[in-house]
DRENGUTI-388446 format. One record per residue (C-alpha): residue in three letters; x, y, z. Coordinates in pm, 1 decimal, padded with zeros to 6 digits, always signed. Last residue first. Layout:
% residues N
R  residuo         X         Y         Z
R      ALA         X         Y         Z
...
END
This chain:
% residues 126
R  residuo         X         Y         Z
R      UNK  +00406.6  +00811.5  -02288.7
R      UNK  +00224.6  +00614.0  -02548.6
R      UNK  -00166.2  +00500.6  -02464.5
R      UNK  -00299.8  +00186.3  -02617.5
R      UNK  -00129.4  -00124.5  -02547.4
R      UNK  -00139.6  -00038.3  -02169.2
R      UNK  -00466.9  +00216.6  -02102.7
R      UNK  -00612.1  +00040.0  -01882.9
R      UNK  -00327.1  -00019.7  -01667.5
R      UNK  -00340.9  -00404.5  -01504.7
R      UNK  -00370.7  -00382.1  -01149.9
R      UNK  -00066.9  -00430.1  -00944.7
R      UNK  +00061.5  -00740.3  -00819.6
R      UNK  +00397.8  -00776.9  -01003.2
R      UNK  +00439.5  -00415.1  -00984.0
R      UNK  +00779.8  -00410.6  -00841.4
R      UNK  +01007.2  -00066.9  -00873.4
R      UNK  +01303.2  -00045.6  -00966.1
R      UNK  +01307.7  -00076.8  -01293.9
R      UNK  +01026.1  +00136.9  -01377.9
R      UNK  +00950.4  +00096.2  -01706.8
R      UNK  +00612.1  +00360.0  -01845.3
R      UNK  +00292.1  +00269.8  -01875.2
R      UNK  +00270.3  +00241.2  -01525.4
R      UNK  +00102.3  -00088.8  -01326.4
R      UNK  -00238.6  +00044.5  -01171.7
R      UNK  -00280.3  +00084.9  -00787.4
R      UNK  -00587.1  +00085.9  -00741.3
R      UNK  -00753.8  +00415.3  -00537.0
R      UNK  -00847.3  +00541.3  -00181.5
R      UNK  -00876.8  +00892.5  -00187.3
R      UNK  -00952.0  +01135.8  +00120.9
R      UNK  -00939.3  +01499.3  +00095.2
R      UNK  -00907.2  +01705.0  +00412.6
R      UNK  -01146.7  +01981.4  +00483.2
R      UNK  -01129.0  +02366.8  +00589.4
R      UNK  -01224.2  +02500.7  +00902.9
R      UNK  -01048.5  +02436.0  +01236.6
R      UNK  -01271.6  +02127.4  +01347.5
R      UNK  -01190.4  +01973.4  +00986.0
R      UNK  -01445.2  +01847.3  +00764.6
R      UNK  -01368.4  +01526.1  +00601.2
R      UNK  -01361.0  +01528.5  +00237.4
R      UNK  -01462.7  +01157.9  +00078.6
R      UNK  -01344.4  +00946.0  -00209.0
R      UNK  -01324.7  +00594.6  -00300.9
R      UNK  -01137.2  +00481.6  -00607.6
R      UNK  -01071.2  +00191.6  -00948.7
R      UNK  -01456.1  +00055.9  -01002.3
R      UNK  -01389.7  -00228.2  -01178.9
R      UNK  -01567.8  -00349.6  -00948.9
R      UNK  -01570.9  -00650.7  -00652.2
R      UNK  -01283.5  -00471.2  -00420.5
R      UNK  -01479.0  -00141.4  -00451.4
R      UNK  -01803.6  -00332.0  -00343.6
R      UNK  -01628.2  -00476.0  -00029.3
R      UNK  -01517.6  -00150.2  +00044.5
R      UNK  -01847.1  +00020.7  +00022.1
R      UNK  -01991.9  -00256.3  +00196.4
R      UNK  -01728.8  -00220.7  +00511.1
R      UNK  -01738.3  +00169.4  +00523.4
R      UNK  -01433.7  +00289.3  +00461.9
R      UNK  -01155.4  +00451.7  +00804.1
R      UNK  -00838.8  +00556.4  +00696.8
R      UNK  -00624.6  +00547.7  +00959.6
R      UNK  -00256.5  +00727.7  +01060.6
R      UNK  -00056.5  +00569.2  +01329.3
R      UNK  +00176.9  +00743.0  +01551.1
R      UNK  +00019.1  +01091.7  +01694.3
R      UNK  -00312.0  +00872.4  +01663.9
R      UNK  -00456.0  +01005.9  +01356.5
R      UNK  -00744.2  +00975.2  +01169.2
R      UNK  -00922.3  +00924.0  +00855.0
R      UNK  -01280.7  +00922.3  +00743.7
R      UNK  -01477.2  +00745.6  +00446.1
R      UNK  -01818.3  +00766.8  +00470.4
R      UNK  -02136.8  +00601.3  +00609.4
R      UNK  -01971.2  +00397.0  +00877.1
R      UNK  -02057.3  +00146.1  +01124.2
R      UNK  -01971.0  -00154.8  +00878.9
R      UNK  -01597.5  -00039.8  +00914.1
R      UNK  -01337.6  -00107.3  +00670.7
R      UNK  -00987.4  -00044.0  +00806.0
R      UNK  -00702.3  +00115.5  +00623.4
R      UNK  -00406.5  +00146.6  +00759.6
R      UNK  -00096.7  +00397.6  +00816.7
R      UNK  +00170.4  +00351.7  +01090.8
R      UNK  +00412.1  +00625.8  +01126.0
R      UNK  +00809.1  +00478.9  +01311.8
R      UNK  +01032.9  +00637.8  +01547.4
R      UNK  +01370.1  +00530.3  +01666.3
R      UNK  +01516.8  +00439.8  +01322.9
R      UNK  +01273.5  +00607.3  +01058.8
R      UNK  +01049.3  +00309.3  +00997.7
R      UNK  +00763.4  +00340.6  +00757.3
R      UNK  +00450.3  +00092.9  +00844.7
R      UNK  +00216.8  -00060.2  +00687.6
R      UNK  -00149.4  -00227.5  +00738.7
R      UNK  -00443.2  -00356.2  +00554.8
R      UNK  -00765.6  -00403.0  +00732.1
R      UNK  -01108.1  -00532.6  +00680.0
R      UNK  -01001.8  -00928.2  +00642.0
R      UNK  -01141.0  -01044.8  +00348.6
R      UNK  -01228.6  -00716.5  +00165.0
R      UNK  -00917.1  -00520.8  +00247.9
R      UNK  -00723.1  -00859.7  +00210.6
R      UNK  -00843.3  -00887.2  -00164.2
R      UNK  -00768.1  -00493.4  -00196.5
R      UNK  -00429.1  -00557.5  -00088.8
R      UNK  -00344.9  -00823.8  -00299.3
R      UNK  -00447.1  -00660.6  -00609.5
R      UNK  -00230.0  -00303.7  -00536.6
R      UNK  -00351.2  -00060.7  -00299.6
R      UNK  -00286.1  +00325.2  -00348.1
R      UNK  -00356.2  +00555.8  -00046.0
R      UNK  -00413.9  +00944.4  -00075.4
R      UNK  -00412.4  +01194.8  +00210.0
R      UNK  -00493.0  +01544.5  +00088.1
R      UNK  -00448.0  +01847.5  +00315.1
R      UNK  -00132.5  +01942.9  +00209.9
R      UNK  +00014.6  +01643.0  +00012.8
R      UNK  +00059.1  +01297.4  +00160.9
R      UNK  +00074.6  +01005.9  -00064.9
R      UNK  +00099.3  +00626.1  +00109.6
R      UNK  +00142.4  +00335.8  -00068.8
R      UNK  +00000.0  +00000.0  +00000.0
END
């Protein structure tokens, strides 16, 4: 699962696996380690949820998706989930839960073995 922070955006990419645990098990986890510290992200489908939602612990960060809507997302083609969460301060953060589609592009270092197929691979040109 990757993890894309910008502003007041939080954005989380799961490749095929992931999504089949997401809708099996209701959570996928990961971590980054800096040495001494360490930031947790999930994602954990809820059934007592209507929207999307994300927190933060001070250490981990979750995104909370309702447990059908996930479950429906993992059975699609359907490729993200979306919500903005109001903020207590004003202002909103912007939650997206997406596929994570193989480039069109080589990227040697990096493994997308178990990413989703790109739709447009055979067609597009970058």
């Amino acid at each position: 699962m990757k993890l894309r922070i910008q502003g007041n955006s939080i954005r989380l990419r799961l490749k095929q696996g992931e999504v089949k645990q997401l809708a099996e098990q209701g959570m996928v986890a990961e971590a980054v380690s800096f040495g001494e510290s360490r930031l947790g992200y999930r994602l954990v489908a809820r059934p007592d949820l209507n929207e999307l939602q994300a927190a933060f612990d001070g250490q981990t960060l979750e995104v909370r998706v309702p447990e059908q809507r996930a479950r429906h997302w993992a059975a699609t083609d359907e490729v993200g989930m979306q919500a903005e969460q109001p903020l207590p301060e004003g202002g909103h953060l912007r939650i997206l839960v997406e596929k994570d589609f193989k480039c069109l592009t080589d990227r040697p270092h990096e493994d997308e073995s178990d990413s989703f197929p790109h739709p447009g691979e055979g067609k597009l040109k970058c």
